[in-house]
C-alpha positions, 0 to 999 in steps of 0.5 A: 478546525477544531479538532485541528487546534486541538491537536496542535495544542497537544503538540506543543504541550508535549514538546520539551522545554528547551524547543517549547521556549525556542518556538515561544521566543520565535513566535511571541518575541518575548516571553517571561520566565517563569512561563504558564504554557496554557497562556502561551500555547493560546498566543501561539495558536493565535498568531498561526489563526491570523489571516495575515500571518498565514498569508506571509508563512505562505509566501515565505515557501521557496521551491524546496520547501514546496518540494518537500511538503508536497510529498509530506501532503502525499504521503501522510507522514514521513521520516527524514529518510522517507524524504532523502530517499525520494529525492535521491539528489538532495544531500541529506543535510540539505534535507535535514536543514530543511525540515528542521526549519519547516519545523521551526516555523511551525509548517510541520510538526516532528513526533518521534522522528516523524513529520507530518503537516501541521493541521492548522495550516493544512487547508492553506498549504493544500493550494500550493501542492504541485505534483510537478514538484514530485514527479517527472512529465512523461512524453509516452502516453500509458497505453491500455493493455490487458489486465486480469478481470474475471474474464481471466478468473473464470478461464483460468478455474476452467481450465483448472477443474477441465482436465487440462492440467492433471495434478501431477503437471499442476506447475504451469511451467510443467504443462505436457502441452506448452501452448495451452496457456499461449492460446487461451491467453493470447495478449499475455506474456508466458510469463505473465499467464504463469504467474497468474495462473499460480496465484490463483491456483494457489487462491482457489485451492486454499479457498476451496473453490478448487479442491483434489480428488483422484488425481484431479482438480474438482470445482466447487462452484459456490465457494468459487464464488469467494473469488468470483465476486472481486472486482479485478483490483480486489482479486489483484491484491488478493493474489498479492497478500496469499503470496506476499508477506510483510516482516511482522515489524512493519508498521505500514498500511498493509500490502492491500492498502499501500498497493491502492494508494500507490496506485491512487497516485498513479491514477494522476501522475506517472513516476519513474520505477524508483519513486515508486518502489519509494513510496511502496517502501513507506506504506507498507513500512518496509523502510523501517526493517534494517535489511535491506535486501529483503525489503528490496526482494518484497518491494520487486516481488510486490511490483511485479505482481502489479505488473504481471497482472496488467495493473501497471505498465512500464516504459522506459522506467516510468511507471503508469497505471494502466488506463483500461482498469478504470475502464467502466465494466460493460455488460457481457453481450453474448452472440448467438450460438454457433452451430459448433456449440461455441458460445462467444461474448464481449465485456465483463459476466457476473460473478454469478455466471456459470458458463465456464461450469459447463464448457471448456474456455478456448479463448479468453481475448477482447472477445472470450469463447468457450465450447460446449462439449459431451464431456465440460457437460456431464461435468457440470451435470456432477456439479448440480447444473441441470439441463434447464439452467444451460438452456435458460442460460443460452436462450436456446432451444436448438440445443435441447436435444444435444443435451438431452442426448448427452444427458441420457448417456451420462444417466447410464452409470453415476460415479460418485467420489466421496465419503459413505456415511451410515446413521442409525434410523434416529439420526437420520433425520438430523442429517436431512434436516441439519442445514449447514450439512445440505452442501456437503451431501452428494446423495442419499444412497438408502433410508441411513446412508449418505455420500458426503463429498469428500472435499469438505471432510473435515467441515462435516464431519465437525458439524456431525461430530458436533451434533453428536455430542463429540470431539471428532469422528473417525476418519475413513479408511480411504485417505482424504485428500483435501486443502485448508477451507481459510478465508483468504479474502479480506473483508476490506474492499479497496479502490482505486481513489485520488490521495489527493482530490483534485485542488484549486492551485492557490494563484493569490501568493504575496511576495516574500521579498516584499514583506522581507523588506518590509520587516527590516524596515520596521525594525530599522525604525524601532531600532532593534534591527540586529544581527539576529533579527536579520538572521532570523527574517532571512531564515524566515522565522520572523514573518510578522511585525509583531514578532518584531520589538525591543527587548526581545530576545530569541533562542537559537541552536548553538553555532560554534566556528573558526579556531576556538577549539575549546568552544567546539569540544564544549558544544560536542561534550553539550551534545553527548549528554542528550541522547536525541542530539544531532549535530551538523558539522561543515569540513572543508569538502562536505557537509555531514549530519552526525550523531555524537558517540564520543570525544577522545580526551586531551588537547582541543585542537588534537582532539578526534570526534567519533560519530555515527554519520545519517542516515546509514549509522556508519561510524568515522572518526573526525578531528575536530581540527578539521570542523570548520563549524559546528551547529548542535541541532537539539531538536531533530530527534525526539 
């Protein structure tokens, strides 16, 4: 609590002078000029800390303010826009009345045109959220579905590096056979298993646990383990953040984060598609770049990665999280191998497993199968993975003299794809001995010459170059065909948690109504019972007795209506020279808030008022003739 008075009182130091005595005189009833802001910061602080007071500021909550502060609590921080666009159905003078008055009342607080919850009521409004307010109950229960886990990981690198897709063909829209993608893959859409397969396509050979040699696909098992190791949430936003960029002017949470905080909210509640590409806009900070087709085209590609990876579900516009991704993981369990030498299991391997290395994936469904074949064999053998792994790994003997037999056909002649280096006799045993250098050599071919793999050129000949004392060494003749080796996983691991933990509804609310009557009653006895006092309890700025006295005197926001047209050309010239000033003007069929840009000079009643009409920006012109009332509201933009 501390640390939430203290940025309360920050707050109110850094407000302007003119709203600073506006909320004094609101709160305190009376203050005297000259004023000491220490003092009266103190007294303010005070009367949001007495019990009773917090109590009666509780009660004074109607549904559209709960509304609105349920989604400012969800959200963190918010912008009028942010608020208008959620709830599409409210008119953006509505919204703008109503957080200006949650400000003044000292619900919110307003910096640089963003709200948030004011720290010292905090705990007290968390009891009145309702998640009812924001979202719409569903009758179709979310459905589990598949979704991309490292079942799928492993199929799709096997089915990388097995040959199936040469280089050549490597858009899976291009396979030469169309249907391998349908039977690895049953349960997933084609289109879903191509925009997977891309994604991770794309991961693994920026990663380097794919890399390109001889017109092939080459795996490198121990850097696949950069992907291998995500869990399936961290694996989805990955492929997100490699294939998805954010415009540099956003200010949001980043990608990764706003896309686990969505689905944090899914998690409890389900919403229609457009409150949710709303929520998406706003923490990743989309909403604040001025083009709109782009954030929209950012915000779809976003949401259909989500869905393409089996993330979320979509039915009839309401979006739901797939209930199978909260699933707890359960330990792969193995049948016995079949006398085909197909390997079958349920649940979810380690990151570790090395089963796609040495066979070729068939199925990957509830149950995933993969087989064991003369050929998915001697490709794991040029891989590092011996005989005594693959039986250890199948607890099996049975198929020892299989693999012997294949093993010994494979030994007749060893082709080897990569780079020859030759050293001088005292260099030699820098290269043996080097220890960042052990992964990348193939073989010590004589006493001075090493095969080093070619797909990782250009990390040792850096760390040869180094040791030599040189910038670089020559390249080969023969060209290296090789990707970028940058990391491509961030070094955040996020989840999926509640954005709001689960909250005891606070059932004990008093009845403003009472206390309204209350209130007048106490000013009628100490006779100060005037317009403005009665304006201000049914505006709910006074919701205390104490605020209540004779003598007092409050601020209030310029109000000019009916026929003084001069009155009107005087609040508007009073508005053109702060340059943060908004001004809500009623005309006969509409309530429009407005930025003032200038006033045309001459006759009042003649006089013709241009604006820029929020939240678009639009400019129109108004004659003043037309303006039923005027309302200067100096304080919705600081």
């Amino acid at each position: 609590m501390m640390e939430a008075k203290e940025t309360f009182l920050s707050y109110l130091n850094a407000l302007d002078d003119d709203y600073y005595f506006f909320i004094a005189t609101m709160v305190l009833g009376k203050v005297q000029t000259p004023y000491h802001k220490p003092v009266l910061n103190t007294k303010i602080l005070s009367f949001l800390m007495n019990q009773e007071n917090r109590e009666n500021i509780m009660a004074s909550l109607d549904l559209m303010d709960l509304k609105y502060l349920s989604l400012t609590m969800l959200i963190g921080r918010c912008t009028l826009t942010d608020i208008h666009e959620f709830f599409h159905i409210d008119s953006y003078p509505l919204v703008v009345t109503r957080m200006d008055s949650l400000c003044d009342r000292l619900i919110l607080l307003r910096e640089n045109k963003v709200y948030s919850v004011n720290p010292v009521l905090k705990e007290d409004l968390k009891g009145l959220y309702r998640s009812s307010y924001l979202f719409e109950e569903s009758d179709e229960p979310a459905n589990n579905q598949p979704f991309v886990d490292r079942n799928v990981l492993f199929a799709m690198l096997n089915l990388l590096s097995n040959g199936s897709v040469p280089v050549r063909e490597a858009n899976a829209h291009h396979f030469t056979r169309t249907d391998k993608l349908d039977k690895v893959f049953p349960q997933a859409t084609k289109e879903q298993a191509v925009t997977v397969y891309e994604s991770i396509k794309a991961m693994a050979l920026d990663s380097g646990a794919i890399s390109i040699a001889s017109g092939r696909y080459i795996l490198n098992p121990e850097k696949a383990k950069v992907l291998t190791r995500l869990d399936s949430l961290n694996l989805m936003l990955s492929a997100i953040e490699h294939r998805i960029s954010l415009p540099s002017k956003c200010d949001g949470i980043g990608l990764s984060a706003s896309c686990s905080r969505l689905l944090g909210i899914l998690k409890s509640h389900c919403m229609n598609l457009r409150q949710a590409m709303v929520l998406l806009e706003i923490f990743t900070g989309l909403d604040r770049i001025k083009d709109a087709k782009k954030s929209n085209d950012i915000l779809n590609d976003v949401m259909d990665m989500m869905y393409r990876f089996g993330f979320i579900a979509i039915n009839h516009a309401i979006v739901h999280l797939n209930p199978a991704v909260m699933a707890e993981d359960i330990a792969t369990s193995r049948t016995s191998l079949d006398t085909n030498l197909v390997v079958s299991y349920y649940g979810t391997p380690s990151y570790d497993d090395i089963l796609y290395i040495f066979s070729d994936v068939l199925v990957c469904d509830k149950m995933a199968s993969y087989v064991i074949c003369k050929e998915s064999y001697n490709r794991a053998l040029s891989l590092g993975i011996t005989e005594d792994q693959i039986i250890d790994y199948l607890k099996s003997e049975d198929i020892k003299a299989q693999l012997t037999q294949w093993k010994d056909s494979f030994s007749r002649i060893t082709l080897y794809d990569g780079i020859l280096i030759k050293c001088d006799s005292a260099f030699t045993p820098v290269v043996m001995m080097h220890p960042d250098l052990q992964e990348h050599i193939i073989q010590r071919i004589d006493e001075n010459l090493f095969l080093m793999r070619r797909s990782s050129f250009h990390e040792w000949q850096s760390i040869l170059a180094y040791a030599l004392d040189m910038h670089h060494l020559p390249i080969p003749v023969s060209e290296v065909e090789t990707t970028a080796n940058q990391s491509i996983i961030s070094a955040q691991n996020y989840e999926i948690n509640d954005v709001i933990p689960p909250i005891t509804p606070k059932e004990t609310i008093k009845d403003w109504s009472k206390i309204k009557a209350e209130l007048i009653e106490h000013a009628s006895k100490l006779g100060c019972l005037t317009e403005d006092v009665k304006e201000l309890i049914k505006a709910k700025l006074i919701v205390s007795k104490d605020q209540i006295g004779k003598g007092f005197k409050y601020a209030s926001m310029p109000t000019i209506s009916g026929f003084d047209f001069n009155a009107k050309i005087s609040a508007i010239k009073s508005a053109l020279k702060g340059k943060s000033s908004l001004m809500r003007i009623e005309l006969p069929n509409e309530t429009v808030i407005v930025k003032p840009v200038e006033v045309s000079k001459g006759d009042a009643r003649n006089s013709v008022l241009k604006v820029e009409v929020l939240p678009d920006g639009l400019e129109r012109n108004i004659p003043v003739s037309s303006i039923f009332r005027i309302t200067v509201l100096r304080w919705s933009i600081n």
